[in-house]
Structure formats: structure tokens, C-alpha cells
N, CA, C and O atoms as a Maestro MAE file, in Angstrom:
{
 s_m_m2io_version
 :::
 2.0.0
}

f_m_ct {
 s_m_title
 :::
 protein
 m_atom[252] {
  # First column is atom index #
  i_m_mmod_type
  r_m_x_coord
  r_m_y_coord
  r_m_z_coord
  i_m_residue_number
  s_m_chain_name
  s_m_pdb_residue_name
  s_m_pdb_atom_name
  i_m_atomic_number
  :::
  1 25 8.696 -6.213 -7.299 1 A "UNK " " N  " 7
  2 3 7.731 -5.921 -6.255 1 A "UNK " " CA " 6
  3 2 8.179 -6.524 -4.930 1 A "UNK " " C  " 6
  4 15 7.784 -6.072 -3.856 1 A "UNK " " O  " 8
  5 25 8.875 -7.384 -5.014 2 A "UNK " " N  " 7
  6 3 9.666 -8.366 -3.698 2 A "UNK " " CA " 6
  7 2 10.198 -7.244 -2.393 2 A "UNK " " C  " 6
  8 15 10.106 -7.108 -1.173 2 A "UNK " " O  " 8
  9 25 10.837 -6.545 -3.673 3 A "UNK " " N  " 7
  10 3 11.673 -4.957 -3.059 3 A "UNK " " CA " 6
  11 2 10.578 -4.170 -1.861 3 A "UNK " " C  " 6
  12 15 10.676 -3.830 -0.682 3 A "UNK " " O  " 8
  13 25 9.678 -4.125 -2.767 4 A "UNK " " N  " 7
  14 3 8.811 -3.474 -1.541 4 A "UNK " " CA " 6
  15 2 7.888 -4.279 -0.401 4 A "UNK " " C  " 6
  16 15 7.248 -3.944 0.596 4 A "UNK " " O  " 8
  17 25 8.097 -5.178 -0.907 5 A "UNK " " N  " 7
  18 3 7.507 -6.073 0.077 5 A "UNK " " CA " 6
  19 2 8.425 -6.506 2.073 5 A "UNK " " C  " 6
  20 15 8.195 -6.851 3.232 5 A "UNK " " O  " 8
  21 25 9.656 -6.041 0.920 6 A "UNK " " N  " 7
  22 3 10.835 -6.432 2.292 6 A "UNK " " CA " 6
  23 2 10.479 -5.076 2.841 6 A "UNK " " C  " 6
  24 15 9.749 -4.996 3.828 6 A "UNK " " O  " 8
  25 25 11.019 -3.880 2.176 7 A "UNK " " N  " 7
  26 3 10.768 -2.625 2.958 7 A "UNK " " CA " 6
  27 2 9.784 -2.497 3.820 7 A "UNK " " C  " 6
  28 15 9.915 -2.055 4.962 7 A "UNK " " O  " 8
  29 25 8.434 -2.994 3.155 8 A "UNK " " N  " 7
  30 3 7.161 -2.736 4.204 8 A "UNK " " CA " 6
  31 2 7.429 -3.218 5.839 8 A "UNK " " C  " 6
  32 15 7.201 -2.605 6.882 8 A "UNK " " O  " 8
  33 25 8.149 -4.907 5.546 9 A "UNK " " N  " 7
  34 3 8.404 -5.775 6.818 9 A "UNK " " CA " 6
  35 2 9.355 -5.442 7.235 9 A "UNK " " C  " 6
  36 15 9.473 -5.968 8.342 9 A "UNK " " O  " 8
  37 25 10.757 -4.414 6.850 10 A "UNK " " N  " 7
  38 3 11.162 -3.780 7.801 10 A "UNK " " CA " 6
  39 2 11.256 -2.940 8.746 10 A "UNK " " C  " 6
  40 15 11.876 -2.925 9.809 10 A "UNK " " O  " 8
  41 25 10.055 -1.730 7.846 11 A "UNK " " N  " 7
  42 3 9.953 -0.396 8.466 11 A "UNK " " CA " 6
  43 2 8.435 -0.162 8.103 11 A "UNK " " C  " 6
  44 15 8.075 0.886 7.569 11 A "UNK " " O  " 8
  45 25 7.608 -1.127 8.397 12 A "UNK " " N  " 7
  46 3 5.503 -0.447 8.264 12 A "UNK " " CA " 6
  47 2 5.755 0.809 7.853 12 A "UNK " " C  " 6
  48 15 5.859 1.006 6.642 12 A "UNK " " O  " 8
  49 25 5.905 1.918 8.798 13 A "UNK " " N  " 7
  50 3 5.667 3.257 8.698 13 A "UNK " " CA " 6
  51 2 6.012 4.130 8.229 13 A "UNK " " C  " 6
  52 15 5.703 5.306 8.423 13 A "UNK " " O  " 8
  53 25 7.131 3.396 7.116 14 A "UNK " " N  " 7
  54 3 7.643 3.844 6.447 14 A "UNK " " CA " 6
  55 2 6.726 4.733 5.345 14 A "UNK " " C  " 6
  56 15 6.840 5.940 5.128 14 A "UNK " " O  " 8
  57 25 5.829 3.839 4.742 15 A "UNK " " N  " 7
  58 3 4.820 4.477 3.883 15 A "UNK " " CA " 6
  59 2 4.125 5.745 4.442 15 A "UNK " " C  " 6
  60 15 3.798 5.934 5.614 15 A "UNK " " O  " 8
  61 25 3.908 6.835 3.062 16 A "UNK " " N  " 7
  62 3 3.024 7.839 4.220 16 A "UNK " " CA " 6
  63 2 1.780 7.556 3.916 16 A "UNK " " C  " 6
  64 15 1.260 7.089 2.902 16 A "UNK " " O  " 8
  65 25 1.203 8.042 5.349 17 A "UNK " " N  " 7
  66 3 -0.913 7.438 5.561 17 A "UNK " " CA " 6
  67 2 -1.277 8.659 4.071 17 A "UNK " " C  " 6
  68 15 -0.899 9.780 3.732 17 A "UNK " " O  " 8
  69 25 -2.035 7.805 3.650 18 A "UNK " " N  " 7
  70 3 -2.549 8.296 2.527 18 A "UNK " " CA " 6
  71 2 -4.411 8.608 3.288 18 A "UNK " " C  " 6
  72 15 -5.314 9.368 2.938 18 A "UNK " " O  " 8
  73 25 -4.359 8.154 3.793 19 A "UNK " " N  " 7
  74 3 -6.065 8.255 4.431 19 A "UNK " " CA " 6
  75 2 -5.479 7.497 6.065 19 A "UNK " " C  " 6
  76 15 -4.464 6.855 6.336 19 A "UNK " " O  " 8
  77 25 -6.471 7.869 6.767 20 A "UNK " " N  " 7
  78 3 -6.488 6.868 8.222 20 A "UNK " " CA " 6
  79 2 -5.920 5.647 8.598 20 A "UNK " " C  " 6
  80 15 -6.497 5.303 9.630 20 A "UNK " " O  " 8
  81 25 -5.226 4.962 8.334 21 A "UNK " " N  " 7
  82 3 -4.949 3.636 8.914 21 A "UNK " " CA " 6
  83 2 -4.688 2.811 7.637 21 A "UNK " " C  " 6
  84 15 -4.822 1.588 7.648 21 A "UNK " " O  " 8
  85 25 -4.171 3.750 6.120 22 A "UNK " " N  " 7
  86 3 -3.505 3.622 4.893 22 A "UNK " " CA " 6
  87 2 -2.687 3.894 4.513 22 A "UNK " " C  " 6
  88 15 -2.544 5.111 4.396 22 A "UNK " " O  " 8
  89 25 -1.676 3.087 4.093 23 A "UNK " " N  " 7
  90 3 -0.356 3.445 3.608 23 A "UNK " " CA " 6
  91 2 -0.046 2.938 2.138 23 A "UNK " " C  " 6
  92 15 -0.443 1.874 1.663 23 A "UNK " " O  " 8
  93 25 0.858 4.042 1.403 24 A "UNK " " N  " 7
  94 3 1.362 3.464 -0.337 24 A "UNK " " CA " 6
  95 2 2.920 3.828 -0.179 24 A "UNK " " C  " 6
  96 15 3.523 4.772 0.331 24 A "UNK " " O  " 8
  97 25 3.342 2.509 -0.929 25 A "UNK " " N  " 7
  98 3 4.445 2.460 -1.047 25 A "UNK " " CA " 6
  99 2 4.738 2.495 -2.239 25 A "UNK " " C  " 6
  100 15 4.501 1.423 -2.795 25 A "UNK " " O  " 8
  101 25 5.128 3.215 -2.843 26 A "UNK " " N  " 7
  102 3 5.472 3.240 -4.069 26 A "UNK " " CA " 6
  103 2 6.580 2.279 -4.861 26 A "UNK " " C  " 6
  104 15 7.668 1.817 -4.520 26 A "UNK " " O  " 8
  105 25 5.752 2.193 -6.137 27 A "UNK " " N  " 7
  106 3 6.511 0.585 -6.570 27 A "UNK " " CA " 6
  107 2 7.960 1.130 -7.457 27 A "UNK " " C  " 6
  108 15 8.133 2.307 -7.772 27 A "UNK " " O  " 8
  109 25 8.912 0.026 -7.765 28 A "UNK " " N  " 7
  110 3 10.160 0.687 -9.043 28 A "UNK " " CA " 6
  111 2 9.839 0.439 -9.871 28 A "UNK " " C  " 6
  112 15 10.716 0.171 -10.692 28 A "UNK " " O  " 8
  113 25 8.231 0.310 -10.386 29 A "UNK " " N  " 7
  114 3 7.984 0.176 -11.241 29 A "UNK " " CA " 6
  115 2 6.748 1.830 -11.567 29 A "UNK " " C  " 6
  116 15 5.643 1.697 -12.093 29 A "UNK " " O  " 8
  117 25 7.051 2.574 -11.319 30 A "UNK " " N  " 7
  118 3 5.937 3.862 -11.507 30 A "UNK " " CA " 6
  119 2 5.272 3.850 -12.515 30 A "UNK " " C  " 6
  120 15 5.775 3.344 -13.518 30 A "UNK " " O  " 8
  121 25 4.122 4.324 -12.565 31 A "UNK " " N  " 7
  122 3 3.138 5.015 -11.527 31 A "UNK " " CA " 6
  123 2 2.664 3.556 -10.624 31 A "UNK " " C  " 6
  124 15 1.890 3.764 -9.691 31 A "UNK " " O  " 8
  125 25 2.986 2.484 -10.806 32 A "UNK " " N  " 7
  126 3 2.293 1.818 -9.547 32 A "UNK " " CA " 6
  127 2 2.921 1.972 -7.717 32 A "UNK " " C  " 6
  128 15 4.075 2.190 -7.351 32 A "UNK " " O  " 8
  129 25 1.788 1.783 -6.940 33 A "UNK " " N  " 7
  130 3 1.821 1.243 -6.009 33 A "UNK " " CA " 6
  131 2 0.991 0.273 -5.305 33 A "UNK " " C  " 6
  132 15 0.057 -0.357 -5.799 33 A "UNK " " O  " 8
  133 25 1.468 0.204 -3.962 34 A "UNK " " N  " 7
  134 3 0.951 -0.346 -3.215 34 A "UNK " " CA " 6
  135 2 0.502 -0.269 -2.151 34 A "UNK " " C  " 6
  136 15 1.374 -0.240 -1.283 34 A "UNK " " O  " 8
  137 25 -0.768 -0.208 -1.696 35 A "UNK " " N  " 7
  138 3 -1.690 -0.392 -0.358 35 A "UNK " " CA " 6
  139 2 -2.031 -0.793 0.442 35 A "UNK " " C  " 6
  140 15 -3.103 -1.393 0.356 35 A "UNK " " O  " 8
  141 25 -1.052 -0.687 2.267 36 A "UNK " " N  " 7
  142 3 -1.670 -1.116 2.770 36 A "UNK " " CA " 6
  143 2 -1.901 -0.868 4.257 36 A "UNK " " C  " 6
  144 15 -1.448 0.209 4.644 36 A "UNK " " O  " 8
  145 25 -2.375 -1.460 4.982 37 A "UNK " " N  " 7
  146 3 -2.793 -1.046 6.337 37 A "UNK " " CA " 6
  147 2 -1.963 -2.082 7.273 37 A "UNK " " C  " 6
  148 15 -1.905 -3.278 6.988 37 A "UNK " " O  " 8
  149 25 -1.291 -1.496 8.475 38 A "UNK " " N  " 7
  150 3 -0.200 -2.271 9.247 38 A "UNK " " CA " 6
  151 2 -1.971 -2.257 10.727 38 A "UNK " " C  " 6
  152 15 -2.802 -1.470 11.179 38 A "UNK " " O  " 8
  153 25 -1.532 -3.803 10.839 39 A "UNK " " N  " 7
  154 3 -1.916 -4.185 12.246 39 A "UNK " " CA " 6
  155 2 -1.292 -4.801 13.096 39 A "UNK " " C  " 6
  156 15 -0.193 -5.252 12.773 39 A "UNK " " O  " 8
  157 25 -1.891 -5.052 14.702 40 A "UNK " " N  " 7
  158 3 -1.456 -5.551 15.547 40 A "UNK " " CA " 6
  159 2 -0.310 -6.825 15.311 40 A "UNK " " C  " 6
  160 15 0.771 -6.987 15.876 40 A "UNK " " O  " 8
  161 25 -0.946 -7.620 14.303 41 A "UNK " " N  " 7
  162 3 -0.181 -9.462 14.349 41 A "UNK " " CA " 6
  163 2 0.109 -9.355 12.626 41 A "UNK " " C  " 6
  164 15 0.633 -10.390 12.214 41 A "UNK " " O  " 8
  165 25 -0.109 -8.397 11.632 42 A "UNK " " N  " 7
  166 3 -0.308 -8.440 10.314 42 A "UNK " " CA " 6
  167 2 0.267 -7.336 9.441 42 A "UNK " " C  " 6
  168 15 -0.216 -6.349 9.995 42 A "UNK " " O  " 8
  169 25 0.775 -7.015 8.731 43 A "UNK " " N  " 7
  170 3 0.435 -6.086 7.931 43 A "UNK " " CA " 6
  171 2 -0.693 -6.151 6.218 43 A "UNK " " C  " 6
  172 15 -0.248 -6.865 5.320 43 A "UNK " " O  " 8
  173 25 -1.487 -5.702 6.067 44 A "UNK " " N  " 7
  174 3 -2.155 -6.372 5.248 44 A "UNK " " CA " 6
  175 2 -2.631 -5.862 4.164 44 A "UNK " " C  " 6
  176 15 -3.402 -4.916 4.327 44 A "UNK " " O  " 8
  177 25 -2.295 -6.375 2.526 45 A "UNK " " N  " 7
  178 3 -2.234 -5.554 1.512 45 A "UNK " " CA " 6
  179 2 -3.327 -5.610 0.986 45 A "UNK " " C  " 6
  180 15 -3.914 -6.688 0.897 45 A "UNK " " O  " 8
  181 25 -3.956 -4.229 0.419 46 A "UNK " " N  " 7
  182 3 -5.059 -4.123 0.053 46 A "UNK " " CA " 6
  183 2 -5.283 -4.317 -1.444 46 A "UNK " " C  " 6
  184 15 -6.142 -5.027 -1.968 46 A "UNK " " O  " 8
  185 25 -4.230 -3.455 -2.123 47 A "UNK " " N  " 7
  186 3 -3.817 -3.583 -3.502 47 A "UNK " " CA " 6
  187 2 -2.972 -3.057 -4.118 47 A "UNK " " C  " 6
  188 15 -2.369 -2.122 -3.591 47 A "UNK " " O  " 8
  189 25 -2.610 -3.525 -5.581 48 A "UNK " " N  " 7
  190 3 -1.413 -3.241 -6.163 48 A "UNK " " CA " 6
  191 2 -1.924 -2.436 -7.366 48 A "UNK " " C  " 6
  192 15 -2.160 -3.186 -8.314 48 A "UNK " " O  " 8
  193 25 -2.225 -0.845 -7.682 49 A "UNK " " N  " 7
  194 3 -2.483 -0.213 -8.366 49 A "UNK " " CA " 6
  195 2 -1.798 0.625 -9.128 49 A "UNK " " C  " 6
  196 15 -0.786 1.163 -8.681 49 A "UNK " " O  " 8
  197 25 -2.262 0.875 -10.447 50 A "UNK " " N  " 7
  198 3 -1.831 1.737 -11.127 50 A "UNK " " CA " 6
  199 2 -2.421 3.378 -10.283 50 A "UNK " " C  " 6
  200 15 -3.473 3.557 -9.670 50 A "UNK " " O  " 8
  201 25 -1.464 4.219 -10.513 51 A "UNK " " N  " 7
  202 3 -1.953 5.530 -9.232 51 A "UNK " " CA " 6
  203 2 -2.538 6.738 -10.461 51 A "UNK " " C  " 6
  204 15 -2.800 7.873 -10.062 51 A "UNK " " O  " 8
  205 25 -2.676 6.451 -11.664 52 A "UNK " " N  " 7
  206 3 -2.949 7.251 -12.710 52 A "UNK " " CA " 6
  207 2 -4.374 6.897 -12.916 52 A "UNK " " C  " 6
  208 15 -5.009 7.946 -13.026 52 A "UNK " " O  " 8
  209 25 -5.108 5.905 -13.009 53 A "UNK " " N  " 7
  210 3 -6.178 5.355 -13.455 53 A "UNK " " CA " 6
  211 2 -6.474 5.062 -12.053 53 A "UNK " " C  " 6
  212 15 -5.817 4.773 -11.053 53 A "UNK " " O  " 8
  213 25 -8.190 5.312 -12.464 54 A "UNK " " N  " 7
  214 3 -9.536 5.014 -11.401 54 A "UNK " " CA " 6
  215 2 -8.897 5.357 -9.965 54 A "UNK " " C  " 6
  216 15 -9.044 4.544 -9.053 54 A "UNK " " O  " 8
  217 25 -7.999 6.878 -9.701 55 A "UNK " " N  " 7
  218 3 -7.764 6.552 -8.409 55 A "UNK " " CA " 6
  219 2 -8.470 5.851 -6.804 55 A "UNK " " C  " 6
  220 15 -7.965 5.209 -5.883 55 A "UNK " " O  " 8
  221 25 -9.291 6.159 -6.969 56 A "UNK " " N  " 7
  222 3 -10.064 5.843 -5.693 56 A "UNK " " CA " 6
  223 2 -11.300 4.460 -5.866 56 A "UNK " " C  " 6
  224 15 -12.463 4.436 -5.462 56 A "UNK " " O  " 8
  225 25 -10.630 3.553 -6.506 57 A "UNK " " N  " 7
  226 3 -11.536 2.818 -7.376 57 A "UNK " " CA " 6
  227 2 -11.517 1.107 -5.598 57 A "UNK " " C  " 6
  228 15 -12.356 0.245 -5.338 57 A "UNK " " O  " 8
  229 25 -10.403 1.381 -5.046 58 A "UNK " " N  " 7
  230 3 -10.248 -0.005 -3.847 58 A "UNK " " CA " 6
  231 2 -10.682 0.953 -3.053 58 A "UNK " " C  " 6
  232 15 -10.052 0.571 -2.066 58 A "UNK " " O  " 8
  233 25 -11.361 2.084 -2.596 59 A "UNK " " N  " 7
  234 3 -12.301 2.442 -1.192 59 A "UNK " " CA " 6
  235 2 -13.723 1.458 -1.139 59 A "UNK " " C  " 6
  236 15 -14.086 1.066 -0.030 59 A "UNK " " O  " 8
  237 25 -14.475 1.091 -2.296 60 A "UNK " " N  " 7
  238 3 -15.283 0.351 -1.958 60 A "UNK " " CA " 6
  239 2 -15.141 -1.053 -1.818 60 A "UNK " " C  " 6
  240 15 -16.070 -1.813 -2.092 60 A "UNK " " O  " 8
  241 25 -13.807 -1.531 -1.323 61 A "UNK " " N  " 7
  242 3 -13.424 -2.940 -1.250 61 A "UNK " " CA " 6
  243 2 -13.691 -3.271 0.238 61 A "UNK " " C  " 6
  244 15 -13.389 -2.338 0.982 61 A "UNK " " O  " 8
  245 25 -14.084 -4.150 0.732 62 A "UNK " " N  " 7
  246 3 -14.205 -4.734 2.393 62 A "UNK " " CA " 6
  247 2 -13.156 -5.332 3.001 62 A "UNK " " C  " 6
  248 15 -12.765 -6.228 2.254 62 A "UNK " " O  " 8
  249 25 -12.492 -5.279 4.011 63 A "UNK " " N  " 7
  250 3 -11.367 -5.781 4.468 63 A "UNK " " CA " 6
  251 2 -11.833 -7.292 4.550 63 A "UNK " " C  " 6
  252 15 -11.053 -8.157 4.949 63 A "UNK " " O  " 8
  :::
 }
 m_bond[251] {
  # First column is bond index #
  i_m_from
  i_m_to
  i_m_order
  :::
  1 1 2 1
  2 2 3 1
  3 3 4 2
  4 3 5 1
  5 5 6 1
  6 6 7 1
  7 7 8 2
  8 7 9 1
  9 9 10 1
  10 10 11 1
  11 11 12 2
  12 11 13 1
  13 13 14 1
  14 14 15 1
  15 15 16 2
  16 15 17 1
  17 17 18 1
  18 18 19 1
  19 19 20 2
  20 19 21 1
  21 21 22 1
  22 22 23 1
  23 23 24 2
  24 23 25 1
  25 25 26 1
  26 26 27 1
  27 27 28 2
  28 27 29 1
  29 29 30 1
  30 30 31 1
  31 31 32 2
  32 31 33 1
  33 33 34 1
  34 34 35 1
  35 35 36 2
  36 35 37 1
  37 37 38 1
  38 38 39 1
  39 39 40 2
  40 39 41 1
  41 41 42 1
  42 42 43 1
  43 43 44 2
  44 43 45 1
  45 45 46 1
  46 46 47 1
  47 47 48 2
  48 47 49 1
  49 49 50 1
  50 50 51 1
  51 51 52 2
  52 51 53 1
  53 53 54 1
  54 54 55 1
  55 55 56 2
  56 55 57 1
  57 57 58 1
  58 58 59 1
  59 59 60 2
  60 59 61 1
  61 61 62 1
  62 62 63 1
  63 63 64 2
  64 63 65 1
  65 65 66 1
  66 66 67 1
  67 67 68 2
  68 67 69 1
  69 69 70 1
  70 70 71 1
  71 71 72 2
  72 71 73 1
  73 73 74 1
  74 74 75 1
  75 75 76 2
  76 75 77 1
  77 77 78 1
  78 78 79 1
  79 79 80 2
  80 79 81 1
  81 81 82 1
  82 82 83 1
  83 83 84 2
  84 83 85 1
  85 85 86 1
  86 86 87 1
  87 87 88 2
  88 87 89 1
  89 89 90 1
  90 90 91 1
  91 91 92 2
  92 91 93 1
  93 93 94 1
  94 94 95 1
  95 95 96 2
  96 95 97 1
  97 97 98 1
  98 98 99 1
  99 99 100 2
  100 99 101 1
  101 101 102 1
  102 102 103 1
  103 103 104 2
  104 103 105 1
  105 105 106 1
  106 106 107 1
  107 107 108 2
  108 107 109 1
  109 109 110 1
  110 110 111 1
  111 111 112 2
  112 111 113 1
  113 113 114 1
  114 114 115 1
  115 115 116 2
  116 115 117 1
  117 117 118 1
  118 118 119 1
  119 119 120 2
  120 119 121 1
  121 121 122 1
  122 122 123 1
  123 123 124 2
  124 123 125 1
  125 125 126 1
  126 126 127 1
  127 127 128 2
  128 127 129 1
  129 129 130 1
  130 130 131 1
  131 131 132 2
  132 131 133 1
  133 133 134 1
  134 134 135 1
  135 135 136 2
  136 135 137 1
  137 137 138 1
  138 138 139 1
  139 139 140 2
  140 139 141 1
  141 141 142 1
  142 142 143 1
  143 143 144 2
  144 143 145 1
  145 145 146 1
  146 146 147 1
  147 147 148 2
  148 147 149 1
  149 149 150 1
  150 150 151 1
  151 151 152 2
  152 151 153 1
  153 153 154 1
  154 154 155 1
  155 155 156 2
  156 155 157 1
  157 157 158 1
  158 158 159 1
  159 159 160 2
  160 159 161 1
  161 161 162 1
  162 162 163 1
  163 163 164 2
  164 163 165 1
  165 165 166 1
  166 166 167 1
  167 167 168 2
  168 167 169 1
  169 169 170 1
  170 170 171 1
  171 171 172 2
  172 171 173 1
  173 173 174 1
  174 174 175 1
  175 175 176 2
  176 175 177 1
  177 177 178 1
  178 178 179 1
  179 179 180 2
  180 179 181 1
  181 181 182 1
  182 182 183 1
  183 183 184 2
  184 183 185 1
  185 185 186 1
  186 186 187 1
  187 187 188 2
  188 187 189 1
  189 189 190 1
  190 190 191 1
  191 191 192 2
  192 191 193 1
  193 193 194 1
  194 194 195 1
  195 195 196 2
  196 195 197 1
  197 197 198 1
  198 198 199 1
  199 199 200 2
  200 199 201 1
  201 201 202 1
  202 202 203 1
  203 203 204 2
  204 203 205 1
  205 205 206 1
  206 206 207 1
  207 207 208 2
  208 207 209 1
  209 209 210 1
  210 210 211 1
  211 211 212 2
  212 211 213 1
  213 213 214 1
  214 214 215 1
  215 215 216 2
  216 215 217 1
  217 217 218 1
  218 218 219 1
  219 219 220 2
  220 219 221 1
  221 221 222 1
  222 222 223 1
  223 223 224 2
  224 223 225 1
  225 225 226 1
  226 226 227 1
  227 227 228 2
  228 227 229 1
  229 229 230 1
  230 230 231 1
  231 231 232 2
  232 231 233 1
  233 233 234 1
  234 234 235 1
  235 235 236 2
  236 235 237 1
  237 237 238 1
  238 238 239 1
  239 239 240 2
  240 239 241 1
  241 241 242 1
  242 242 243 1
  243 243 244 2
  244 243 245 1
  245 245 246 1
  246 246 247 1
  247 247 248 2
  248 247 249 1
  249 249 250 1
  250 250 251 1
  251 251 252 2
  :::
 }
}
């Protein structure tokens, strides 16, 4: 997971917006990824999901 962690901090936009101001990066470990939203001073991860199960299960999470 390190792997994608560097990618994110090299290239944010790399991920494609999955919703508004959301990005998944897909893990080398499939079906997981990862979620998250790039800001001003941050980039900031929302979560690390399986993409098969409960898809839409972190929309009711609060930043």
C-alpha cells in the first residue's frame, strides 16, 4: 500500500474523480482501493476499501 501512497504524493490527480472532489487509486492488491480527496495544504484519505462489497458504504462518513 506504501506504493500508492508515494504515487498519490507525486501526482494527486492522478486518480480519476470518482464523484466531486474524490479520487481512487487503485491498490496491487485488487479489488481494493483507495479514497481520497486532494486539498489546498493536504491530501486526505478517506478509506481503504474493498470495491466489491458495500460499495457506497464511506458516503455517510464526515470529513
Amino acid at each position: 500500500m506504501l506504493g500508492a501512497f508515494d504515487r498519490i504524493a507525486e501526482t494527486p490527480e492522478q486518480g480519476p474523480e470518482i464523484e466531486p472532489g474524490i479520487r481512487r487509486m487503485l491498490l496491487q492488491r485488487f479489488p481494493y482501493g483507495l479514497l481520497y480527496a486532494v486539498e489546498p495544504e493536504r491530501i486526505l484519505v478517506l478509506t481503504v476499501m474493498h470495491l466489491r462489497r458495500r460499495p457506497g458504504y464511506w458516503r455517510g462518513r464526515g470529513r
